[in-house]
C-alpha positions, 0 to 999 in steps of 0.5 A: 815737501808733501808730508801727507805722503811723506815726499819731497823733491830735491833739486841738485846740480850735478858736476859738469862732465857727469852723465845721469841716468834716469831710472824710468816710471812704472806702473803701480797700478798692475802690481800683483802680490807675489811679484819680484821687487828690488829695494836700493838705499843706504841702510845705516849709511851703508850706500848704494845697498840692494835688497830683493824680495816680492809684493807682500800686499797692496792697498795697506793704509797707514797712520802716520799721526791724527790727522793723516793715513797714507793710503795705498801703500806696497807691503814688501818683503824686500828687506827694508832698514833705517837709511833705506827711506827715500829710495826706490823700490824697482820692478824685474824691468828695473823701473821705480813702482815705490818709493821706500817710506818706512817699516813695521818693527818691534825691535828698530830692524828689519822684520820682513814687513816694509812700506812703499808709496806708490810710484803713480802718487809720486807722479800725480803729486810732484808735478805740483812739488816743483811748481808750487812747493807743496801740493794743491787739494780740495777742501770743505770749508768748514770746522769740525768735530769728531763724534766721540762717546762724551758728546753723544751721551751729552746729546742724548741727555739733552734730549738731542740724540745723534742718529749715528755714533760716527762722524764728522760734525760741522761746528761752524761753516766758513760765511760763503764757503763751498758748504755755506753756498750749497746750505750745509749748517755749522751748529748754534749751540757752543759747549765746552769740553775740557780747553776746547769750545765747539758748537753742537746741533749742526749737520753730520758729515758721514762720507765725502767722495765716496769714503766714509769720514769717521775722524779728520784722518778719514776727511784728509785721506778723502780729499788727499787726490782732489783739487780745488775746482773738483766737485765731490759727494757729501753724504750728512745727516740733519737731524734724523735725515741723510741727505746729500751735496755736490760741493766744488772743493775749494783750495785747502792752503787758501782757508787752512792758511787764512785762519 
């Protein structure tokens, strides 16, 4: 399973004598709103449904929780309902371009607005699925912290004023890590706020491979198409000075799992 994409691949055994076709990748690269669709589920347990529509809009990010947003996601009009999820979503040319995720609702039935994860995350992630279990990604080893108004106005009191209000700031780096090899600096002063300690006065991470990290869901998201062995940008502030690093990502499950 993937839950960062909300995927999972299924491995099942066919009966003997029962002929499979395999519907065939596209590409969600070259999707253009407007463009003709067709959904395939089993909305409330109605099986093998159909439903067409069109593109409604590309590179949609959306929340799941704190810690992860799918990005990238197709908005379709192709009506989309409870038992639908899992199924793909096919081009004119019958070839998978999504997989059906989930729908924006105010009442728990179709509205009309509907998510798809693209069919170029699937290949890139299942690969990984079927050999590992779960997919590999690149981490910073490091703790973290989201600025958040409480601890910038307790840092300005303390006569330590933040340069930005939006961030990730380094509470501690792992002793030889990625971060601690290339001299990023975990903070040497702790504090506490409300059941949580974390050490304030290290470096601020503001951007990691080109995105910008305002919270760990932006951090997620950054690395979410990185492998361990890649080397990505990190922008950060040290004191009033933005600086940079190239950092060789590490393996995400290896330090997230060994803590």
């Amino acid at each position: 399973t993937d839950p960062e994409n909300d995927l999972a691949v299924i491995r099942f055994d066919p009966p003997k004598g029962v002929a499979l076709t395999i519907i065939p990748y596209g590409d969600s690269s070259n999707l253009k709103v407007g463009q003709k669709v067709l959904a395939i589920g089993n909305p409330f347990g109605l099986e093998r449904t159909l439903t067409k529509g069109i593109v409604s809009g590309l590179g949609r990010p959306v929340q799941q929780d704190t810690k992860t947003i799918i990005r990238d996601m197709i908005q379709t009009d192709a009506s989309i309902n409870p038992g639908n999820s899992g199924g793909p979503l096919l081009n004119a040319r019958g070839e998978i371009i999504g997989v059906n995720t989930m729908i924006y609702s105010p009442s728990g039935g179709s509205v009309g607005v509907g998510f798809d994860v693209p069919v170029n995350t699937a290949k890139r992630i299942v690969p990984d699925l079927i050999q590992f279990g779960m997919v590999k990604r690149g981490w910073l080893d490091a703790e973290y912290v989201q600025l958040f108004p409480a601890l910038i106005e307790y840092m300005k009191e303390a006569g330590s004023a933040l340069p930005v209000s939006k961030g990730m700031l380094v509470s501690s780096t792992r002793k030889g890590g990625n971060l601690d090899r290339e001299g990023l600096r975990g903070g040497a002063t702790p504090v506490r706020y409300y059941q949580n300690v974390f050490n304030v006065g290290g470096d601020i991470i503001v951007s990691v491979d080109g995105m910008e990290t305002s919270s760990l869901a932006d951090l997620y998201s950054a690395l979410e198409d990185n492998k361990p062995g890649d080397k990505v940008k990190v922008e950060y502030y040290r004191g009033s000075r933005k600086q940079s690093a190239t950092i060789e990502l590490s393996d995400r499950s290896e330090y997230l799992g060994g803590r």
